[in-house]
C-alpha positions as CSV (number, residue, x, y, z in Angstrom):
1,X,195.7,42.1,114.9
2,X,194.0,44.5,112.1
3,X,195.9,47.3,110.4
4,X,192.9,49.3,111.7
5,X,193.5,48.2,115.8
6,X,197.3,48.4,115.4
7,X,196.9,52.3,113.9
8,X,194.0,53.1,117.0
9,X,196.4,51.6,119.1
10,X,199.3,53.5,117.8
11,X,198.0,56.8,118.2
12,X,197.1,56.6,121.2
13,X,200.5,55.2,122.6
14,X,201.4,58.6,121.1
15,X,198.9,60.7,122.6
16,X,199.9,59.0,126.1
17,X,203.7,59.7,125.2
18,X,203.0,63.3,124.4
19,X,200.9,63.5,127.6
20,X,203.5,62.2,129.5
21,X,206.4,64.8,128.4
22,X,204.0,68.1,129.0
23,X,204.8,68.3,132.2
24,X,208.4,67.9,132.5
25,X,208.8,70.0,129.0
26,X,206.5,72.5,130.5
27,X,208.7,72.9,133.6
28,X,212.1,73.1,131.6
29,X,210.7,75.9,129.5
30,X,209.7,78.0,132.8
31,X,213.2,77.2,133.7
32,X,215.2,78.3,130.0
33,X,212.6,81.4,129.4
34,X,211.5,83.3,133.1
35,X,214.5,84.8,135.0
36,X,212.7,86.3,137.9
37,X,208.6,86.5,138.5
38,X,206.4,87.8,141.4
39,X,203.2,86.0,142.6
40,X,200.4,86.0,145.2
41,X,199.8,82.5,146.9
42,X,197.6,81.2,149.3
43,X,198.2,77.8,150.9
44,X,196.2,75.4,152.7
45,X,197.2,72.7,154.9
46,X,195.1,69.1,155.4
47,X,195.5,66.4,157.3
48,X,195.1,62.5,156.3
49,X,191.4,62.8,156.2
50,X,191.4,66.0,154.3
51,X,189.9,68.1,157.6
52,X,191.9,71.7,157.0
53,X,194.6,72.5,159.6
54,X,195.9,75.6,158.5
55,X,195.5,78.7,155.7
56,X,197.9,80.7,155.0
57,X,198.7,83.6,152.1
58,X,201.5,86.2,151.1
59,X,203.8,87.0,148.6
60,X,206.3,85.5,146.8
61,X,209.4,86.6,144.4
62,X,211.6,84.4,142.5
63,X,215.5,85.5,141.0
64,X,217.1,82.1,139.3
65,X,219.6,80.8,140.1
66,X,218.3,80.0,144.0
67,X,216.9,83.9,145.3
68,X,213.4,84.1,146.4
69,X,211.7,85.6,149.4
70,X,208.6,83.8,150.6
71,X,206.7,86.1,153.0
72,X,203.5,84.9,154.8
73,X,201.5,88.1,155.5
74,X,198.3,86.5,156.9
75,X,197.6,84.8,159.2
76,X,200.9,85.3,160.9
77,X,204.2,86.8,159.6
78,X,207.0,84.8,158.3
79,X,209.8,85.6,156.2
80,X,211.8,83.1,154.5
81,X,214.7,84.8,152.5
82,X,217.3,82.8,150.3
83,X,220.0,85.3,148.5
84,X,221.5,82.1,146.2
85,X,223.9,80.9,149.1
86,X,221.9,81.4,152.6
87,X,218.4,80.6,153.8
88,X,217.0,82.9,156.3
89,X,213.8,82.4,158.1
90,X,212.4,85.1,160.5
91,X,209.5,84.0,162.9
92,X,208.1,87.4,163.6
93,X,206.2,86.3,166.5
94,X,209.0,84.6,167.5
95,X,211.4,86.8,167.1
96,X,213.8,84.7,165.9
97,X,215.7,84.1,162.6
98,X,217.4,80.6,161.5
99,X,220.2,80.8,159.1
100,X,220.8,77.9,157.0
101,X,223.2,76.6,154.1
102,X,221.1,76.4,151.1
103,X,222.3,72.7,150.1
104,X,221.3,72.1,153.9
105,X,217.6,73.8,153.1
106,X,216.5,72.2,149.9
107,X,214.0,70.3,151.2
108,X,212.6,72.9,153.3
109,X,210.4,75.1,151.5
110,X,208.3,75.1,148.0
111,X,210.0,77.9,146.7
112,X,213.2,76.3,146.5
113,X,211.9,73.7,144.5
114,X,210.8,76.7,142.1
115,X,214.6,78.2,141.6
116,X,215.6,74.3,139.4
117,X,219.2,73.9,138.8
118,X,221.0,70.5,139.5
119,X,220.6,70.6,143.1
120,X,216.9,70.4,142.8
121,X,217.2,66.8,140.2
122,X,220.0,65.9,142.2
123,X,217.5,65.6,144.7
124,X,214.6,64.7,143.4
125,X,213.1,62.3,140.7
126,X,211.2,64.2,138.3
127,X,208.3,62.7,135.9
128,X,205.6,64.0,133.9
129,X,202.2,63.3,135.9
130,X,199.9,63.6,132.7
131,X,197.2,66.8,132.9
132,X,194.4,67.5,135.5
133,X,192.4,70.6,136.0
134,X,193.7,72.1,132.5
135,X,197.1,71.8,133.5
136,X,200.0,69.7,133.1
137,X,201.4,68.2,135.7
138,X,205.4,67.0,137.5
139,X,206.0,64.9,140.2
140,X,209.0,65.0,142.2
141,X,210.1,62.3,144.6
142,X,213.2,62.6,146.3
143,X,215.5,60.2,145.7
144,X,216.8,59.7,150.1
145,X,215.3,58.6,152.9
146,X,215.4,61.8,155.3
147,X,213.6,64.3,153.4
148,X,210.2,66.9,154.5
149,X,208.5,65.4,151.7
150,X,207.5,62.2,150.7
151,X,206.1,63.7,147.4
152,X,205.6,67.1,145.7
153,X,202.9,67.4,142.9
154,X,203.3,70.8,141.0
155,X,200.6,71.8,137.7
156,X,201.6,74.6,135.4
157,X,199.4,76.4,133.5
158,X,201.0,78.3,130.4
159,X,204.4,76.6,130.9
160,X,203.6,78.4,134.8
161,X,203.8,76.9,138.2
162,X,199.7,77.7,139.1
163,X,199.6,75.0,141.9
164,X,201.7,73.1,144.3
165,X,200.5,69.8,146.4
166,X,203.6,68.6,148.7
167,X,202.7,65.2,150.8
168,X,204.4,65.6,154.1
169,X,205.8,62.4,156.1
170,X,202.2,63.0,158.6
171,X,200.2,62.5,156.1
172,X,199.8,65.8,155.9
173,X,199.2,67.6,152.0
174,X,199.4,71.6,151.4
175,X,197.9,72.9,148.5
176,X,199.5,76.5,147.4
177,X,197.6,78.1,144.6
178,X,199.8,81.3,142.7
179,X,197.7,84.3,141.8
180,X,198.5,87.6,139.9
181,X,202.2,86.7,138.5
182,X,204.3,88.3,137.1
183,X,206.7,87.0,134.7
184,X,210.3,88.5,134.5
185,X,209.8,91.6,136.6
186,X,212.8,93.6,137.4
187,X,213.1,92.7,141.3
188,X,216.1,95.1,143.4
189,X,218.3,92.4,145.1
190,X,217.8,93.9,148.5
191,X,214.6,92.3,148.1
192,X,216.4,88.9,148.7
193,X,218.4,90.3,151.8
194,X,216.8,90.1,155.2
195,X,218.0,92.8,157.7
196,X,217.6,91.6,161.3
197,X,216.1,93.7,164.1
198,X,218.9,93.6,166.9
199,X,216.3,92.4,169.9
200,X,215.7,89.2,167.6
201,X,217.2,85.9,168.7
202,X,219.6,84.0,166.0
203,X,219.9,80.5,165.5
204,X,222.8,80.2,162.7
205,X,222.4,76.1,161.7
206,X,225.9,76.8,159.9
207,X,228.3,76.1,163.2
208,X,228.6,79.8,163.3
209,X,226.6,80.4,166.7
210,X,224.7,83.5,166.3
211,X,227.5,85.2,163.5
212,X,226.0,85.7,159.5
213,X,224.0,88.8,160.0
């Protein structure tokens, strides 16, 4: 092969290899340099043939290691609530919270995929998924069986989760798009805390039957 082939070639092996590490060195240095942030989202779900299902949007604050609150605010009200060792999720309409182990929860909302940390490649595989849309992108596939997902797509922007694409075991894809965030904002930690109206029903998923306020 010519000196000339062998050096195109070369370069853009390279090129490919430093496409191929943006995303996963874009996501470990959101991990190592933002502490807490505050967002906007909106989130769309579609179904295998792309009609739209569902739209959603709120608000969403993240404290590493494992505290975020995830509140929808339209078209319904939801509050998920993690405070680094239980996951709380009030159904307003329902009037009904479900309190969860975190370990138990992982697979059950985006956010915690946001918080990192062992548990998350623990259970996941993650890979750089090269750049789209002027951002680079991760995917994660979870490494068992039973999981929510079968795969979650997430594009940063600035070293900045900007969009998150998680393929459901329906066939099912919701896209949530992050808007106005702020990066390590000082967030009070009752923020994280969810205090329970006493006419709301609770399911506690840890064995403890109603107890964990």
């Amino acid at each position: 092969m010519p000196l000339r082939r062998i050096l195109v070639a070369f370069v853009l092996l390279c090129a490919a290899v430093t496409a191929q590490a943006d995303g996963v060195g874009d996501l470990e240095a959101f991990y190592n340099n933002v502490d807490s942030l505050s967002a906007q989202f909106e989130q769309e779900q579609k179904d295998d043939s792309g009609q739209t299902l569902q739209q959603a949007s709120g608000t969403f604050l993240l404290s590493r290691p494992d505290r975020f609150r995830w509140e929808y605010t339209a078209p319904y009200q939801q509050v998920i609530v993690s405070d680094g060792e239980t996951f709380r999720f009030y159904d307003v309409d329902l009037a009904q919270v479900t309190i969860r182990s975190i370990d138990a929860t992982l697979q059950a909302t985006p956010a915690l995929l946001l918080t990192g940390g062992a548990a998350l490649e623990d259970a996941f595989n993650i890979v750089s998924a090269g750049r789209r849309d002027g951002m680079s992108w991760v995917r994660l596939t979870p490494r068992a069986d039973d999981t929510d997902f079968q795969e979650v797509r997430l594009g940063l922007k600035d070293q900045v989760p900007s969009v998150m694409e998680l393929d459901d075991n329906l066939g099912q894809t919701t896209h949530i798009r992050f808007s106005d965030i702020e990066l390590n904002p000082t967030l009070d930690e009752s923020r994280f805390t969810l205090d329970i109206p006493d006419d709301v029903e609770v399911v506690d998923g840890r064995g403890m039957n109603g107890q964990g306020r």
